[in-house]
Residue, then its C-alpha position, 0 to 999 in steps of 0.5 A: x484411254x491411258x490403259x489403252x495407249x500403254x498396251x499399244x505401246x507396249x505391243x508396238x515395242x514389242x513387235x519393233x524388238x523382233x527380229x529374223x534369225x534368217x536373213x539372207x544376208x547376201x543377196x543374190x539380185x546384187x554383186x557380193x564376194x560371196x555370190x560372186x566370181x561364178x563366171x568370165x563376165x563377173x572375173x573380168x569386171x572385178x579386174x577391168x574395175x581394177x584399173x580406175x584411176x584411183x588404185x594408180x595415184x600420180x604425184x601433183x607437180x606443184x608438189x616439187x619446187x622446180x616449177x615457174x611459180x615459187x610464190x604458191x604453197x601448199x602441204x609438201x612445199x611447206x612440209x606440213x604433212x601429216x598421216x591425216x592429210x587427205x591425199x596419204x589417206x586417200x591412198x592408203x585406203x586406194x591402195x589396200x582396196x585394190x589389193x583386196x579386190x586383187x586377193x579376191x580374184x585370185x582366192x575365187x581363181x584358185x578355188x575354182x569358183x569360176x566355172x567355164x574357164x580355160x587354163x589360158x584365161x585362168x592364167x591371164x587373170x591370175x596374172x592381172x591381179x598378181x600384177x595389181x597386187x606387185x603394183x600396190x605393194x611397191x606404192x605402198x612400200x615407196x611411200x610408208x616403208x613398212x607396211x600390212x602386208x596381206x597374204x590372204x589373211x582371215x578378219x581375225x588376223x587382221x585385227x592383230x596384223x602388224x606391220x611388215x618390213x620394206x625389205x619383206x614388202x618389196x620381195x613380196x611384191x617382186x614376187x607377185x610381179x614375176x607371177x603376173x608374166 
């Protein structure tokens, strides 16, 4: 019997380690960046998603110490704010997603990825992504300074980016802001 459950174990272990080399690993039944961007109905959903609210933070007002109530606290009234506070995470993390999403409408437009498009519509889109883009960098550069600035960069490279200047962060937004009219 203990002969018997040792080979079962071992048969059992040894099909749990098999694996399969050709996994489809974008499937085609779910939106991925890879099988997406084919059509005007995929390109504008990536942009409409583009304006949750969550890529257009606004500041509390209970943040400023002009209101009524003084007797409140909270992180910004009692200068306790740190890089882990939720809200600067938050929107940092908000902020470089939209520009992600934003780059990619942009690749697949220029790739032409995207087939059935006008040269009108084509420039209406660019133009919304360029102004997410223009948008995410000023929030960046407002609140950070310096900042990762993302021109399209592979896996690779973002993995020894570095920060770039305010200064080189606001031309580039600027920039990405004249493209958008």
């Amino acid at each position: 019997m203990n002969k018997i459950s040792k080979y079962l174990f071992t048969g059992i272990m040894a099909l749990s380690m098999a694996a399969c080399a050709d996994l489809d690993l974008n499937p085609l039944s779910e939106g991925a960046s890879e099988n997406w961007y084919h059509d005007e109905t995929e390109i504008e959903m990536s942009l409409n998603d583009l304006w949750r609210p969550d890529f257009f933070p606004i500041d509390n007002l209970d943040w400023d110490d002009d209101l009524l109530n003084r007797n409140g606290s909270n992180d910004i009234t009692l200068g306790t704010v740190t890089a882990q506070w939720g809200t600067a995470s938050t929107r940092w993390t908000s902020l470089y997603k939209s520009i992600a999403r934003a780059t990619k409408v942009i690749q697949s437009l220029d790739n032409g990825t995207a087939s059935g498009l006008s040269d009108n519509k084509v420039n209406q889109y660019k133009g919304e992504a360029y102004f997410m883009l223009g948008f995410a960098y000023c929030e960046l550069a407002t609140y950070w300074g310096d900042c990762v600035l993302n021109k399209g960069m592979t896996l690779d490279e973002a993995y020894v980016a570095v920060r770039s200047p305010k200064s080189e962060v606001l031309a580039y937004a600027y920039e990405c802001l004249d493209k958008a009219i």
